[in-house]
N, C-alpha and C positions, 0 to 999 in steps of 0.2 A: 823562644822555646821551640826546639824541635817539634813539628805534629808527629803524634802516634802515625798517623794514616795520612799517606798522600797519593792522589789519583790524579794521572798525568794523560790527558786525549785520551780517554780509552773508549776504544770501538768494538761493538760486537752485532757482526754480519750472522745471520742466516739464511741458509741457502730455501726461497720459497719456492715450492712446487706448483706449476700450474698444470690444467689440461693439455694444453696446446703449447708446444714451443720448447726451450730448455728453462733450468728454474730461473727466479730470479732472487737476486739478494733482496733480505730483509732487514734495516737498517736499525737493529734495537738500540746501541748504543753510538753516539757520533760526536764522539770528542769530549768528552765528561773529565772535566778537572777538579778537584779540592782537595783541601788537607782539614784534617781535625787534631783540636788538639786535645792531649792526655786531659782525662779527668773532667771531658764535655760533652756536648749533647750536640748532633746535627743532624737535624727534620731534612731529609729527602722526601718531599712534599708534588703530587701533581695525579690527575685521573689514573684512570684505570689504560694502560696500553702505552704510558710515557716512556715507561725501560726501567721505571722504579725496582721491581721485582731482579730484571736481568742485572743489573750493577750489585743488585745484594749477592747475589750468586756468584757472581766476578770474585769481589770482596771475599767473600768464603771460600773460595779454592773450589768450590762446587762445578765450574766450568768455567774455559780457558777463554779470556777475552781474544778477538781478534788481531786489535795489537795497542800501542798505548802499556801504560806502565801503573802498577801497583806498589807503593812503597810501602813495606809495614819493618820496621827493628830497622831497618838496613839492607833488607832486602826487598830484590823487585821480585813481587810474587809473579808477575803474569811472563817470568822470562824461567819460572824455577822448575825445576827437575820435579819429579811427582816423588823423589824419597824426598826433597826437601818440602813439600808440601804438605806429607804426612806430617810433619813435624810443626809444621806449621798450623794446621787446622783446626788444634782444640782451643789455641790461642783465638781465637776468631769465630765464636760462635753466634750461629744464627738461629731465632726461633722464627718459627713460619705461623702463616694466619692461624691454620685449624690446629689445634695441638693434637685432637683427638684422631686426623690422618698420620700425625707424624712421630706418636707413641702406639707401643703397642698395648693395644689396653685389654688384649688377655695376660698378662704380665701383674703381679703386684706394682704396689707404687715403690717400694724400695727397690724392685729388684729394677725398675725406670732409670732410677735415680744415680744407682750403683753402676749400669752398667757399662758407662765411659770410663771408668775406673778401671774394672775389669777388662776391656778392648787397650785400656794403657800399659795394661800392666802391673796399676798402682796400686801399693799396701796389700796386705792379706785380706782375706773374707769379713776376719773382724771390724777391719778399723774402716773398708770400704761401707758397711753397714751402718757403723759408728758415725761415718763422717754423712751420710747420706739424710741418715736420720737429724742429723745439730743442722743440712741444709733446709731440712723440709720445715724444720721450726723456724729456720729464720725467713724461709719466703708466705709465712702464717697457716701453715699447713702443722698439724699436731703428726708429732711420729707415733702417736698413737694408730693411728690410720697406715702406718707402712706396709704393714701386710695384708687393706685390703685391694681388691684388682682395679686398676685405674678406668677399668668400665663404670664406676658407681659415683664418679666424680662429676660436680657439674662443669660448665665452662671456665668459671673464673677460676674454679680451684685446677683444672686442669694445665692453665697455661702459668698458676705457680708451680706447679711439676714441673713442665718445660723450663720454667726460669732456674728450681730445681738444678735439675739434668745439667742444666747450663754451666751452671756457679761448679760444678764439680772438679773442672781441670784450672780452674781460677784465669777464665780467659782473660785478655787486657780488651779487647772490644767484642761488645754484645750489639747484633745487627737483629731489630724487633720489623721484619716486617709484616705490617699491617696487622701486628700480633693485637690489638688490641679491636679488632672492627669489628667482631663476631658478638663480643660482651656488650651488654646492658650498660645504659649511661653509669649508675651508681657501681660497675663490678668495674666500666672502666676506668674509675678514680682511683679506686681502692688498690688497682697492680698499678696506676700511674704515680700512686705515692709511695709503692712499694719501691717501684725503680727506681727514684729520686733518694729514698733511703740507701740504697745498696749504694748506690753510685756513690752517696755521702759517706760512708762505711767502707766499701774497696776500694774506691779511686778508680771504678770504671771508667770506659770509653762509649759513649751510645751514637750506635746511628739508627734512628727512629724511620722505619717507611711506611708512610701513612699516607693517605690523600687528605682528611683530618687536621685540618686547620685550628681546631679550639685544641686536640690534643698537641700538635706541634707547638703551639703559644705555650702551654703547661708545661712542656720539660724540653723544650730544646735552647740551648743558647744561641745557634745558630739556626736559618731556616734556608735550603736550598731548593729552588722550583723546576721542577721537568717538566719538558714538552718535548713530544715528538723524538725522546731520546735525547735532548741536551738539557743541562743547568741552563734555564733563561733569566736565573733571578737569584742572588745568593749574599746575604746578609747578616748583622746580627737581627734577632728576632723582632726587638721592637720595630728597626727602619722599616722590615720588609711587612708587617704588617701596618704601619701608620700609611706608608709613605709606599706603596705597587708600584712599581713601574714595567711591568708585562703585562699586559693582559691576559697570561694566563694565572697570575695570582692575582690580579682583580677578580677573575672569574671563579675562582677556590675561594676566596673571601664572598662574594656576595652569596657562594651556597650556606655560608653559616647568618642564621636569620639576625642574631646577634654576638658581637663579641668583647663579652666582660670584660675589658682588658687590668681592672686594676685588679682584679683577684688572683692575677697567676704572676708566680715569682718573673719571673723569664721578660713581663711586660711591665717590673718595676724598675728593670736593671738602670 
């Protein structure tokens, strides 16, 4: 089967600035390969400063890799013109860690929800409200609550908004980085079984960015490990947790004190 998503060496240089001297390059990204396929889950798993963050952004159209290649439909995204991007970026949506930087929460929650719609162009007032509201009930959010301001929201229900917001243009891959590290152990089951529902329901694509080793076991089929900007480690999920062979997912393993393995679908496959 064709993968939805294929990433071919992709490199992203930034230019560092010092006191003394000219800048120097900063090497976020250095040669990052994989593909995913439709209707799976792959954990991009590794600390804080690996390039986890900068490849979601690649991936999203959000900024222009250096060089190296993006497959998505048939096309290579990081060679594409910025109208063919447009067109491309509702398809490929991303939520970010904080939800409550990245909505505006003097805004009701429907007019949040509604308003990719609106910047699309799609359907009238009615049916963009309509469809808003049947989204917010199926990420456990009552439309009862649409019109009040998404300031009154707590965290978890907040980043169902976001998952919300998301679901609106019916993209084929949702990129969750680190969307879930901000919530409470129990808030973050409760959206980790929501996204396992949807995914079972759409036929989503996940790419999960986490440093979160028990949540990667939980919903990814596949786990891939960053260091220093490259995949050092990339497997189906059971191998790469029985069986490390980097030491840098040794080291992401031993920060979880214990890990259940037979309680999560992903470690009976």
């Amino acid at each position: 089967m064709e993968p939805v998503l294929k990433v071919e060496n992709l490199v992203k240089r930034y230019a560092k600035r010092i006191l003394v001297g000219p800048p120097q390059d900063f090497l976020a990204l250095d040669g990052v390969s994989f593909a995913v396929s439709s209707r799976s889950t792959l954990a991009i798993v590794g600390e804080s400063g690996s390039g986890k963050s900068t490849l979601a952004s690649c991936i999203a159209c959000l900024e222009a890799p250096t060089s190296g290649n993006i497959w998505f439909e048939g096309r290579n995204l990081a060679h594409s013109a910025e109208s063919e991007l447009r067109k491309t970026r509702p398809q490929i949506q991303l939520i970010f860690p904080d939800p409550a930087s990245s909505l505006n929460s003097g805004w009701s929650i429907l007019e949040i929800v509604a308003e990719p719609l609106a910047l699309q162009g799609k359907l009238g007032r009615k049916e963009r409200e309509l469809l808003a509201c049947s989204l917010l009930e199926r990420v456990g959010l009552s439309a009862e609550i649409a019109a009040r301001p998404a300031s009154g929201l707590s965290g978890g229900q907040r980043q169902r908004l976001a998952i919300a917001r998301a679901l609106t243009l019916d993209p084929k891959i949702l990129i969750l980085d680190e969307a879930l590290s901000s919530l409470d152990c129990s808030t973050q089951a409760q959206i980790a079984n929501l996204l396992l529902e949807l995914q079972d329901t759409l036929g989503m694509t996940f790419l999960f960015i986490t440093h979160d080793l028990t949540m990667a076991a939980h919903l990814a089929d596949e786990i891939a490990v960053m260091s220093a900007g490259r995949i050092v480690e990339h497997g189906p999920t059971p191998d790469v947790l029985r069986n490390p062979s980097h030491e840098a997912t040794r080291q992401l393993l031993a920060a979880v004190p214990q890990l259940p393995r037979s309680s999560w679908p992903a470690i009976q496959q």
